[in-house]
C-alpha positions as CSV (number, residue, x, y, z in Angstrom):
1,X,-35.8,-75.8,9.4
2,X,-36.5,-78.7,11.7
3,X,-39.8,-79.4,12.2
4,X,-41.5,-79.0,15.4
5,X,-43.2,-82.4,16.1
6,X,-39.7,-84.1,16.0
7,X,-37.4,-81.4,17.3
8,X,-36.0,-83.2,20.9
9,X,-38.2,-85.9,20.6
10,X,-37.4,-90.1,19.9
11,X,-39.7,-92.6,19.2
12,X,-39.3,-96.5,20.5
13,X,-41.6,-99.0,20.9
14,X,-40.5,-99.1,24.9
15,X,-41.3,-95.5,25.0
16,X,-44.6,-93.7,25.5
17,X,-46.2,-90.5,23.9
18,X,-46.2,-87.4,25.3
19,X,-48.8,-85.0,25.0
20,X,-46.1,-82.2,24.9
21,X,-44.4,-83.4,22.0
22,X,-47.1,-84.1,19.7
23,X,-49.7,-82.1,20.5
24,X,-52.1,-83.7,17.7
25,X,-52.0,-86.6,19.5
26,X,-54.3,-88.2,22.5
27,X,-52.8,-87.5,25.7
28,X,-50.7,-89.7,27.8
29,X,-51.7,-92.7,26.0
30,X,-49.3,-95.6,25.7
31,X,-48.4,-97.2,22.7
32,X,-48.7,-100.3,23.7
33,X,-52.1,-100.3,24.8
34,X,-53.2,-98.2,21.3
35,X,-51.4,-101.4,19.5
36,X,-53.1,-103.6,21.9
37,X,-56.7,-102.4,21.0
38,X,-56.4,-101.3,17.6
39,X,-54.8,-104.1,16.2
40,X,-55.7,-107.4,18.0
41,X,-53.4,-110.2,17.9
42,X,-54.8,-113.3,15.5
43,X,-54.0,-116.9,15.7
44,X,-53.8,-117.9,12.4
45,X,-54.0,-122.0,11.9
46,X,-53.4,-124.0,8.6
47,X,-55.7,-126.7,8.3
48,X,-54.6,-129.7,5.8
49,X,-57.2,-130.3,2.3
50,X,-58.8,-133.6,1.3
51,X,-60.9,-132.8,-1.4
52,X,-63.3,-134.9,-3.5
53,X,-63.0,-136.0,-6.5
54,X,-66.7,-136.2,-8.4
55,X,-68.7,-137.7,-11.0
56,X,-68.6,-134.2,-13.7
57,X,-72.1,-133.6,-15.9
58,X,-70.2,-134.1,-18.8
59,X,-73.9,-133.8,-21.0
60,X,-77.0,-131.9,-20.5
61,X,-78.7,-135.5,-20.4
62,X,-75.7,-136.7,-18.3
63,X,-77.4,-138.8,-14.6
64,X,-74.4,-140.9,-14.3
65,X,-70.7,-141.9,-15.2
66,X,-68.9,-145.2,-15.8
67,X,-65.5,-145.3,-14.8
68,X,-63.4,-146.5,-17.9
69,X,-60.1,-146.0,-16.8
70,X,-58.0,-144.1,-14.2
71,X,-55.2,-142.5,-15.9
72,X,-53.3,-142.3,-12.5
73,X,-53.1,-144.4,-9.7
74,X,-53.4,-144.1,-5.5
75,X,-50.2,-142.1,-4.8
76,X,-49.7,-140.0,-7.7
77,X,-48.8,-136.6,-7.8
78,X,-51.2,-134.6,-9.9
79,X,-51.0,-130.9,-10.5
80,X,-54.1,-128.5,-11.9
81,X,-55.7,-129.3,-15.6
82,X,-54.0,-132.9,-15.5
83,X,-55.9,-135.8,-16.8
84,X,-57.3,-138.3,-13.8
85,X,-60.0,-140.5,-14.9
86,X,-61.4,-141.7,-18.1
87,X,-65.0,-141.2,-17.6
88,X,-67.8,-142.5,-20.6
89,X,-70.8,-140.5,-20.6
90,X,-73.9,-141.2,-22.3
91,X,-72.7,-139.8,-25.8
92,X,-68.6,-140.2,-25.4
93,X,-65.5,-141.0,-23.3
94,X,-64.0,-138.3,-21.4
95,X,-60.9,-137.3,-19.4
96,X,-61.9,-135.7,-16.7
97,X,-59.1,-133.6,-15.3
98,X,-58.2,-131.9,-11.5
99,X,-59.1,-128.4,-10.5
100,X,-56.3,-128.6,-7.5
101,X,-52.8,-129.6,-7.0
102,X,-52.6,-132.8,-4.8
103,X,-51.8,-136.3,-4.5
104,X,-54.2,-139.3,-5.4
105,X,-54.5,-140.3,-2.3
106,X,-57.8,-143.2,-2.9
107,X,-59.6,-144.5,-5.3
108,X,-63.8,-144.8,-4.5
109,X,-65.0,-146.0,-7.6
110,X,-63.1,-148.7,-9.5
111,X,-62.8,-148.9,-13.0
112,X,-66.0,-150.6,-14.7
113,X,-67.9,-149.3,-11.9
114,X,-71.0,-146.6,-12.0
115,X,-71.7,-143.8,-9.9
116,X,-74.4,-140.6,-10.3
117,X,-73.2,-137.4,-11.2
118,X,-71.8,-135.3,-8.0
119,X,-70.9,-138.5,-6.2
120,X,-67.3,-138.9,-4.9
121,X,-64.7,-140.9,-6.6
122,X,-61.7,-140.4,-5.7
123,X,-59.8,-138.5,-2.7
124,X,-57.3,-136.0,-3.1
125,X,-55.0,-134.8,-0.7
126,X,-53.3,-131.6,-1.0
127,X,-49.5,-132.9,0.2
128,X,-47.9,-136.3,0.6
129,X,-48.1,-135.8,4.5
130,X,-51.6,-135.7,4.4
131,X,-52.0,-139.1,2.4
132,X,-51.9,-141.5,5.6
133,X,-54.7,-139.4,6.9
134,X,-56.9,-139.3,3.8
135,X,-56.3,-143.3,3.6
136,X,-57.1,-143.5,6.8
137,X,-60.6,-141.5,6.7
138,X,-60.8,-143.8,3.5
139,X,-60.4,-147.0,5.3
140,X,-62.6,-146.1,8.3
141,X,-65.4,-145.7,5.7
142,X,-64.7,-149.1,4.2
143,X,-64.7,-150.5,7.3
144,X,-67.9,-148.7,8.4
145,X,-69.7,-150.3,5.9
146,X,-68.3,-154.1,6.6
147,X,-70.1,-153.9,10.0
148,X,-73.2,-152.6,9.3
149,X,-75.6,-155.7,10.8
150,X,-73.7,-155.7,14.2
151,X,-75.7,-152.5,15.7
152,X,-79.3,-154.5,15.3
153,X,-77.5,-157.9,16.6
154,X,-78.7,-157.5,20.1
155,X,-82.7,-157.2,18.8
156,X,-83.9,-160.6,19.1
157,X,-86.6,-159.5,15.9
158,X,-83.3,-159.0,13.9
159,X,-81.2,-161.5,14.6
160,X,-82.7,-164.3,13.3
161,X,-81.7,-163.2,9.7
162,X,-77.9,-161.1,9.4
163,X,-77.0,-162.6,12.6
164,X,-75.1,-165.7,11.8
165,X,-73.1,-164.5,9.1
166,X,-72.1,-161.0,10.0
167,X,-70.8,-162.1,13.7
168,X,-67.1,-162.5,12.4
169,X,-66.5,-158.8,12.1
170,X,-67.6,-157.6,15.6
171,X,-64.5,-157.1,16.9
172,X,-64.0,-154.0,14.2
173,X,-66.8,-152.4,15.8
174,X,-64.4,-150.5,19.0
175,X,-62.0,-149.1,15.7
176,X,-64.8,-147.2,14.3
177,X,-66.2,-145.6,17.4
178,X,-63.1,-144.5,18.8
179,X,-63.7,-141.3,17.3
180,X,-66.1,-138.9,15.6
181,X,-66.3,-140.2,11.7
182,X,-67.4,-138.1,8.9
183,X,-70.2,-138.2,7.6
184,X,-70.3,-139.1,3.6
185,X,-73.7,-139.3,1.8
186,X,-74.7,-138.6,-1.8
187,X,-76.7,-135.7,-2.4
188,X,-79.8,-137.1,-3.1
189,X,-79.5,-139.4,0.2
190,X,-79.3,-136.0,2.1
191,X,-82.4,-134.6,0.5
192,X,-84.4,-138.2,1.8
193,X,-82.7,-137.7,5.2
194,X,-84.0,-134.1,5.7
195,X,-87.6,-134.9,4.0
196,X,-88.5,-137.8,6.5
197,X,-86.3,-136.4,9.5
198,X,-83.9,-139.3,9.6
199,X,-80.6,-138.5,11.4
200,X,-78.1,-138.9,8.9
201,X,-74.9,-139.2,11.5
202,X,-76.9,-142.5,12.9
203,X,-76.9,-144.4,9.7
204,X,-74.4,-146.3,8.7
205,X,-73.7,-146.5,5.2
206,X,-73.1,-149.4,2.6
207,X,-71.7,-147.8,-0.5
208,X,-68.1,-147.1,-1.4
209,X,-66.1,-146.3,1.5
210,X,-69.4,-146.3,3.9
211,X,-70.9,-143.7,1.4
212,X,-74.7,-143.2,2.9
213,X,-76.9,-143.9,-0.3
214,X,-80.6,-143.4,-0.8
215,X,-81.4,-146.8,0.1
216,X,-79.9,-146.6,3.6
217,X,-81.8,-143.7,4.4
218,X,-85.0,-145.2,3.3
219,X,-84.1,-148.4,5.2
220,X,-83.3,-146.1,8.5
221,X,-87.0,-144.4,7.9
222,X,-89.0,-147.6,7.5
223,X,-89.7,-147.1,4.0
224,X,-90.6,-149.5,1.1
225,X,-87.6,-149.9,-1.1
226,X,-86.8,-147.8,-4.3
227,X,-87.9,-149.6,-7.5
228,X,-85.0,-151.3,-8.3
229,X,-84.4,-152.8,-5.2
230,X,-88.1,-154.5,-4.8
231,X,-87.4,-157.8,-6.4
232,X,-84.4,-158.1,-3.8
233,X,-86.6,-156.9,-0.9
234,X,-89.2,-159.1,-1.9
235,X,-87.3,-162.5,-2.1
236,X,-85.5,-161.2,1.5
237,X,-89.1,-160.9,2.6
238,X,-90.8,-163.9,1.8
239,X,-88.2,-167.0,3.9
240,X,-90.2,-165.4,7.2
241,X,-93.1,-165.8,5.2
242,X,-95.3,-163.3,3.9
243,X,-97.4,-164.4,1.9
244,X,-99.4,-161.6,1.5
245,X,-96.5,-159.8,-0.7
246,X,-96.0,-162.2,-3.1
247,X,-99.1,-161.6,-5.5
248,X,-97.7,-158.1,-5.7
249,X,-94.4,-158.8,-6.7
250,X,-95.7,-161.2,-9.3
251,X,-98.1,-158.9,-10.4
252,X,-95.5,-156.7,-11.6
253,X,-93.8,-159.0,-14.2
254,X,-96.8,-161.1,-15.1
255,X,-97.4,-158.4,-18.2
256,X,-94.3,-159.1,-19.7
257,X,-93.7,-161.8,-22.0
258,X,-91.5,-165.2,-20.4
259,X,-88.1,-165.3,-21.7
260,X,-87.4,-167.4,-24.4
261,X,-85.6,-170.8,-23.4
262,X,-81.9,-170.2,-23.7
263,X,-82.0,-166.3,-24.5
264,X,-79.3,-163.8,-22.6
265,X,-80.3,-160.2,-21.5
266,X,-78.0,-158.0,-21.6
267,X,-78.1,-154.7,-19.8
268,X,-78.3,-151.5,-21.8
269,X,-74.5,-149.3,-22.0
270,X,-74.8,-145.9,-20.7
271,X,-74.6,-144.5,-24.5
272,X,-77.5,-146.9,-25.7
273,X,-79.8,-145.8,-22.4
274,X,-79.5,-142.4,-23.7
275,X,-80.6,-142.9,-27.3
276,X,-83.4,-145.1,-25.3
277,X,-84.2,-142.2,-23.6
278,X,-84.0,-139.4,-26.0
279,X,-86.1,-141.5,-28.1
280,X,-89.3,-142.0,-25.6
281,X,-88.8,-138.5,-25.0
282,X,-89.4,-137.3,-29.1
283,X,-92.6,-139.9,-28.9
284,X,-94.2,-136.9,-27.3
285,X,-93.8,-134.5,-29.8
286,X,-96.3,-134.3,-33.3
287,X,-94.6,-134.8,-36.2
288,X,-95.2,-135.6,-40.1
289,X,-93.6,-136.5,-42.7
290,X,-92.8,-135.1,-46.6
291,X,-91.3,-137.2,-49.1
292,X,-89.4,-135.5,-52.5
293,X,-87.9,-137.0,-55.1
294,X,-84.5,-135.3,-56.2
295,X,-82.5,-135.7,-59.5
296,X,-79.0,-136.4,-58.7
297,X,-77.0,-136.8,-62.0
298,X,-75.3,-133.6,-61.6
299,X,-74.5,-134.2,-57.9
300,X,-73.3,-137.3,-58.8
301,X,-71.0,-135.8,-61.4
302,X,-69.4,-133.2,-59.1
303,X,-69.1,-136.0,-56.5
304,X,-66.7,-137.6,-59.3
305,X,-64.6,-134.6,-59.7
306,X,-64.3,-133.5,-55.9
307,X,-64.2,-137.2,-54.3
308,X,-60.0,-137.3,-55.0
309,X,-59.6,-134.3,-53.0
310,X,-61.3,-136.0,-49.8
311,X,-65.1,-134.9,-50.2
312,X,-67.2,-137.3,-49.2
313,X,-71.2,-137.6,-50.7
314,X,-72.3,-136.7,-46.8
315,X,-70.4,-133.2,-47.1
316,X,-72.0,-132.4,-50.1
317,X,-75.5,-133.3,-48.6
318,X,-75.0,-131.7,-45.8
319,X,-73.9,-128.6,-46.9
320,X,-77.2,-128.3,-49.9
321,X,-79.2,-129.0,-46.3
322,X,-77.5,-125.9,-44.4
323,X,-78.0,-123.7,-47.6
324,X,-81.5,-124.4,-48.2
325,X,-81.8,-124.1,-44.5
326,X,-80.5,-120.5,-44.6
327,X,-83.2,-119.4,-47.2
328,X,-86.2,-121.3,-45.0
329,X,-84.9,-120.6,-41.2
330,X,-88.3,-121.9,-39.9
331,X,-87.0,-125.7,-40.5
332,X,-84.2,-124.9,-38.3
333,X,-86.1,-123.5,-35.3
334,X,-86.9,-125.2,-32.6
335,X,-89.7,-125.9,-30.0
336,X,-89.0,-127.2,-26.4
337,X,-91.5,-125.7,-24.1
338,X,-94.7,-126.4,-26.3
339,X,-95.3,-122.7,-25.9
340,X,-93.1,-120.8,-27.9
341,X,-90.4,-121.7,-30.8
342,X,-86.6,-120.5,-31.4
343,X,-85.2,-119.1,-34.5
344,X,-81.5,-120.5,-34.0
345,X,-79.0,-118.1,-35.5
346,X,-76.7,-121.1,-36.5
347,X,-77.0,-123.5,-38.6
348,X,-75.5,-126.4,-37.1
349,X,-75.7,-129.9,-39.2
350,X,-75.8,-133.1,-36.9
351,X,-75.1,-136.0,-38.7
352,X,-76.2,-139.6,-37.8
353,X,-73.1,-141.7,-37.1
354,X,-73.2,-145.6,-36.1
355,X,-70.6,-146.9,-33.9
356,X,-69.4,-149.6,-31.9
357,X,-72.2,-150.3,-29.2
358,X,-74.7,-146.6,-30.1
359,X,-75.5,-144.0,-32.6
360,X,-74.2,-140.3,-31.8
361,X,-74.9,-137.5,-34.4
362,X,-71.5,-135.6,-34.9
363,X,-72.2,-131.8,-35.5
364,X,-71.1,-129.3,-38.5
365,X,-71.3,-125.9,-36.9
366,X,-72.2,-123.1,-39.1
367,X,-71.8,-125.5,-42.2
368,X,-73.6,-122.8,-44.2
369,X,-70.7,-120.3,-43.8
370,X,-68.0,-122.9,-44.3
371,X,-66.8,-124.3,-48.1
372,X,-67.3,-127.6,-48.8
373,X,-63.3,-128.4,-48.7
374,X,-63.1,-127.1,-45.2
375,X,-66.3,-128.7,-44.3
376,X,-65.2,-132.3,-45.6
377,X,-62.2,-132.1,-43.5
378,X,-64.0,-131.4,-40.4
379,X,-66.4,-134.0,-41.0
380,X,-63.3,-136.4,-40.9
381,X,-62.2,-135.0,-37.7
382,X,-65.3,-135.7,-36.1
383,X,-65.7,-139.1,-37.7
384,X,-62.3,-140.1,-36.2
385,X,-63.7,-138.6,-32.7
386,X,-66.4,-140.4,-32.5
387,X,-65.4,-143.3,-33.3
388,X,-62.8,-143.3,-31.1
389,X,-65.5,-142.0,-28.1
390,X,-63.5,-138.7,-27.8
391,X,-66.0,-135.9,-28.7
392,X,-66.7,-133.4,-26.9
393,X,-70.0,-132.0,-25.6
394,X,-70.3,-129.4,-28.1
395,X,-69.8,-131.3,-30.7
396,X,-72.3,-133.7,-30.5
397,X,-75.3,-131.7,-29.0
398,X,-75.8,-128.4,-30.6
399,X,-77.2,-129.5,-33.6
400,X,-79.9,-127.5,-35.0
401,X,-80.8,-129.9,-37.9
402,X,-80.3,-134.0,-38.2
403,X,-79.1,-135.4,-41.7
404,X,-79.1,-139.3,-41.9
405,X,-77.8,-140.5,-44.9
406,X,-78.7,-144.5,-45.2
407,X,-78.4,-144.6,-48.8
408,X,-74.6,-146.0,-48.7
409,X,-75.9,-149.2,-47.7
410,X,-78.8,-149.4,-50.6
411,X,-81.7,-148.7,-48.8
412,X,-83.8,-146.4,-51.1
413,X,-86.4,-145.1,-48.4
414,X,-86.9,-144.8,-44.7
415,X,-88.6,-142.2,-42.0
416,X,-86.5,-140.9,-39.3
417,X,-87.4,-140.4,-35.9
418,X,-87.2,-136.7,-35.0
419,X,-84.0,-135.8,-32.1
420,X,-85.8,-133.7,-29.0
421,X,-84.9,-130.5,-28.9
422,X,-84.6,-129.7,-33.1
423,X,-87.5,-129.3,-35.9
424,X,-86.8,-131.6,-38.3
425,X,-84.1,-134.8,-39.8
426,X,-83.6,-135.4,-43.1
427,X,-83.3,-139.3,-44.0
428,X,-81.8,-139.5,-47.5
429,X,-82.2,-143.0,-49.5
430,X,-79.9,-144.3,-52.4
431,X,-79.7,-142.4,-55.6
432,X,-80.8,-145.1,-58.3
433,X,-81.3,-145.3,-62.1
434,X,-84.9,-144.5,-62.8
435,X,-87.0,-144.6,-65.9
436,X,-88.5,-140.5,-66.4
437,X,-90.5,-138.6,-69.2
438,X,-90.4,-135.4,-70.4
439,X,-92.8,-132.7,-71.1
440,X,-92.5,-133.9,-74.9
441,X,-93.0,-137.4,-74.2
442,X,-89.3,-138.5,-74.7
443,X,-88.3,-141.2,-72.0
444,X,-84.5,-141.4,-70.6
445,X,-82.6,-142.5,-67.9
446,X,-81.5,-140.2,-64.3
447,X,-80.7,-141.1,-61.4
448,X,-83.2,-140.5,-58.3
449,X,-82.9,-140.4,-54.9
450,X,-85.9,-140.3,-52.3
451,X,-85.5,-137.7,-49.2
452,X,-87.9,-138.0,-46.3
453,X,-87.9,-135.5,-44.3
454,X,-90.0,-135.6,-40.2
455,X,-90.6,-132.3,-38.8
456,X,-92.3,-131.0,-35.8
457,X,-95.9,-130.0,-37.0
458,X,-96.3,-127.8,-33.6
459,X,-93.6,-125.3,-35.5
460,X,-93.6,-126.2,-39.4
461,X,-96.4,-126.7,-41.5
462,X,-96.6,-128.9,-44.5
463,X,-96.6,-125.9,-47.1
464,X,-93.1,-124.8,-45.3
465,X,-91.0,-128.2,-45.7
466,X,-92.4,-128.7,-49.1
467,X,-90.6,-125.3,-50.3
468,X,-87.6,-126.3,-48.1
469,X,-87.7,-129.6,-50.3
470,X,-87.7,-127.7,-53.6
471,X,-85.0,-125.1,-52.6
472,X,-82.8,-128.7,-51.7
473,X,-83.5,-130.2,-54.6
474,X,-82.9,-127.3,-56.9
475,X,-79.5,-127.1,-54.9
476,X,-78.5,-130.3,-55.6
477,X,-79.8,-130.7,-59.2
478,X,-77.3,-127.4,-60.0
479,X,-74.5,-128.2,-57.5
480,X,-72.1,-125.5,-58.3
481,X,-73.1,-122.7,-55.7
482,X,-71.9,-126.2,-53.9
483,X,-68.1,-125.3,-54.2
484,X,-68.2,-121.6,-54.2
C-alpha cells in the first residue's frame, strides 16, 4: 500500500512544499527560505600555526634551562614526540621533545645560552609554506631590537649618551613600522607591565628576537634596575656625574673580602646553583645528629661471596637502610610545612653520587621490596645515567631517605647535611680493624665502621634514630635476610 504523504507527490530542491501534500508540515513555506534560516551559511577560514617552542620545568626546583645542544636545525622537519633540544637542568641533561608536527622554522636561544622556564626558544611552523613567514616575524623581532635607541634620539636629554653610536641603523626604522608587529614578552615582563600600567605594545624590546624582558619594562616605568643589573646601571650613571650614587654602589661590595691578586671567579653551573640552593634552604631546618658503631665482619664476608656477581658494598648498604627503615617508618617521614609530617608509603633510597661539575643523589625506589641482585643492577643503571647527565626527574627526586657512603675513599667519619624535603641521611665511614673486648675480658680483632646519621628533630627524636641505628646494625652484623 503506498503511502499517503508520497502518493503524487516529488520532492526537488527547486520545488516548494505544499500544504496539501504533507499535511504535517507548515504551510506554503519554501524550502529555500527554511534552509536559509535554519541552517545559516558559515565561512570557514584556515589560519596558518607558528607555535612556540619553550623552556620545559624539567624539575620541581627547575627556574631556568641552558641550551646544550639542538638536535635539529632551522629547517627541519619534525613530527610529534621527536627529540629537538638538548636542555641541562639543574640535576641532568634532557631532550626535550615537540608536542606538534612542524618545521623548525628559527632558532631564539643558541646553544650555550640561558633562558627562564616558559620563555620561547624556538619557532615552529606547522608547514614548509609557512616558514618564510615565521622567519620573517623572526627577523622583524631581531631587527626590533637593533634599533631600540633611535625613538629617544630626537630628546636632546638623551642624546648626549646612545646617540652617536646607534645613528647607523636609522634607516631600518621605516621596515619595522610598516606594519602592526607582535608583541613577544616573557611572562614575568607582562606581570611588571600590568602592575605599574606600562603599555607593553610601546616598548621595544632587547632580548632574543625583540623579546620584551623584565628589564625593559622597568626601564619604560622609570624604575631602578633589577639587582643584577645595578652595577651596570651604576657605572652608566656616574660619566654624567652623580655623585651622590656612588657611596651606595660601593656600599654594597665594601663587606665582602677584595679578591686575591691573580685569582679567577668562575660562575656557578646550573647543577652546582641548585645544590647551592637546596643547601641554604636545609640551613633552616633543626637537625641533630647520632653516631653508632657497627660490626662489619660478616658484611664484609658476604660482600666477598656476592661481589663476582656484580653487587657492589653501596647495594648492600642500601638495602640494610630500606629494611630497617621498613620496621621504624618515622625515619622515613617527612616534614615540609613545619606543621604537620608525612608517613611516605615507599621507601625510596637516594644515594649520593659525585660527578663531573655537581653531586646528584640517584634514587632506589621501593628498595625494600626489591632483592639485592635486582637492586645492584639498577644501581648500575642509574650510575651510568648520571654520569652521563641523562636521568630523569623521577629518578633523582623522590627520594625518601639519603645514604652517602664516603668510606671508599678512607674517611672513617663525617656529618651529612640533611636534603630538604626528607628526615634524615645516613653518612657511612670506612669499616676498619679495631681492637674490641668481650664480656669475659678476651681482646680480638673486628672490623668497625662508624655511621652518622642527621635527622630532622622537628619529626624524629633522639630515642627513635637510636633504635633505627640498632635494627641497622643488627641487619648488617647478620646479613643473610640481605639475600633473601
Amino acid at each position: 500500500m503506498a503511502s499517503p504523504f508520497l502518493s503524487n507527490t516529488t520532492i526537488s530542491f527547486s520545488s516548494s512544499l505544499s500544504s496539501s501534500s504533507l499535511p504535517r508540515i507548515a504551510p506554503s513555506i519554501p524550502f529555500s527560505s527554511i534552509r536559509s534560516k535554519s541552517t545559516p551559511r558559515r565561512i570557514l577560514t584556515v589560519r596558518s600555526k607558528i607555535r612556540e617552542i619553550f623552556m620545559p620545568a624539567l624539575s620541581s626546583t627547575m627556574t631556568e634551562g641552558k641550551i646544550v645542544s639542538w638536535v635539529k636545525s632551522e629547517g627541519d622537519v619534525l613530527s610529534k614526540g621527536e627529540s629537538v633540544v638538548v636542555v641541562e637542568s639543574d640535576k641532568a641533561d634532557m631532550d626535550v621533545e615537540t608536542f606538534y608536527d612542524g618545521v623548525l622554522a628559527a632558532i631564539v636561544v643558541g646553544e650555550g645560552e640561558t633562558a627562564p622556564v616558559g620563555a620561547a626558544i624556538g619557532i615552529l611552523a606547522e608547514t614548509e609554506d609557512e616558514i618564510a613567514e615565521a622567519k620573517a616575524k623572526a627577523a622583524s623581532k631581531s631587527g626590533a631590537s637593533t634599533p631600540s635607541a633611535p625613538p629617544p634620539a630626537p630628546a636632546p636629554a638623551a642624546a648626549s649618551t646612545p646617540a652617536p653610536p646607534k645613528s647607523t641603523p636609522a634607516p631600518a626604522a621605516p621596515t619595522v613600522a610598516e606594519g602592526p608587529r607582535k608583541t613577544v614578552a616573557t611572562p614575568f615582563a607582562k606581570k611588571l607591565a600590568k602592575q605599574h600600567k606600562v603599555d607593553i605594545e610601546s616598548v621595544v624590546g632587547t632580548g632574543p628576537y625583540g623579546r620584551i624582558t623584565p628589564e625593559d619594562i622597568e626601564a619604560a616605568a622609570g624604575l631602578s634596575p633589577s639587582k643584577k643589573n645595578v652595577g651596570l646601571a651604576v657605572v652608566v650613571e656616574t660619566k654624567p656625574a652623580a655623585p651622590a650614587k656612588a657611596p651606595a654602589a660601593s656600599a654594597a661590595p665594601s663587606s665582602l673580602p677584595p679578591p686575591v691578586p691573580g685569582s679567577t671567579v668562575v660562575p656557578f653551573t646550573t647543577m652546582q646553583a641548585a645544590v647551592s640552593k637546596n643547601m641554604v634552604e636545609s640551613l633552616s631546618v633543626p637537625t641533630f645528629r647520632v653516631g653508632y658503631p657497627v660490626t662489619t665482619d660478616a658484611l664484609d664476608a658476604l660482600y666477598e661471596k656476592v661481589k663476582p656477581k656484580g653487587v657492589t658494598m653501596t647495594a648492600l648498604l642500601a638495602k640494610a637502610a630500606a629494611m630497617a627503615l621498613a620496621q621504624h617508618p618515622l625515619v622515613n617521614s617527612s616534614c615540609k610545612d613545619g606543621k604537620s609530617f608525612t608517613y611516605n608509603s615507599n621507601i625510596n633510597i637516594a644515594v649520593a653520587v659525585a660527578i663531573n661539575g655537581g653531586l646528584i643523589t640517584p634514587v632506589l625506589q621501593d628498595a625494600d621490596k626489591l632483592d639485592l641482585y635486582l637492586l645492584s643492577q639498577k644501581w648500575k643503571e642509574l650510575v651510568e645515567k648520571a654520569r652521563a647527565k641523562q636521568l630523569q626527574p623521577q629518578e633523582y627526586n623522590s627520594g625518601t631517605f639519603t645514604l652517602s657512603n664516603l668510606g671508599m675513599f678512607g674517611v672513617d667519619r663525617f656529618d651529612a647535611i640533611l636534603p630538604p624535603g626528607q628526615g634524615a641521611i645516613m653518612a657511612v665511614g670506612a669499616s676498619k680493624p679495631t681492637v674490641v673486648a668481650d664480656a669475659d675480658g678476651f681482646f680480638s680483632v673486628k672490623n668497625k665502621m662508624l655511621v652518622n646519621v642527621t635527622a630532622d628533630h622537628r619529626i624524629i627524636y633522639g630515642a627513635d634514630l637510636a633504635a633505627f641505628l640498632q635494627t641497622f646494625s643488627k641487619i648488617v652484623e647478620n646479613p643473610e635476610s640481605l639475600t633473601l
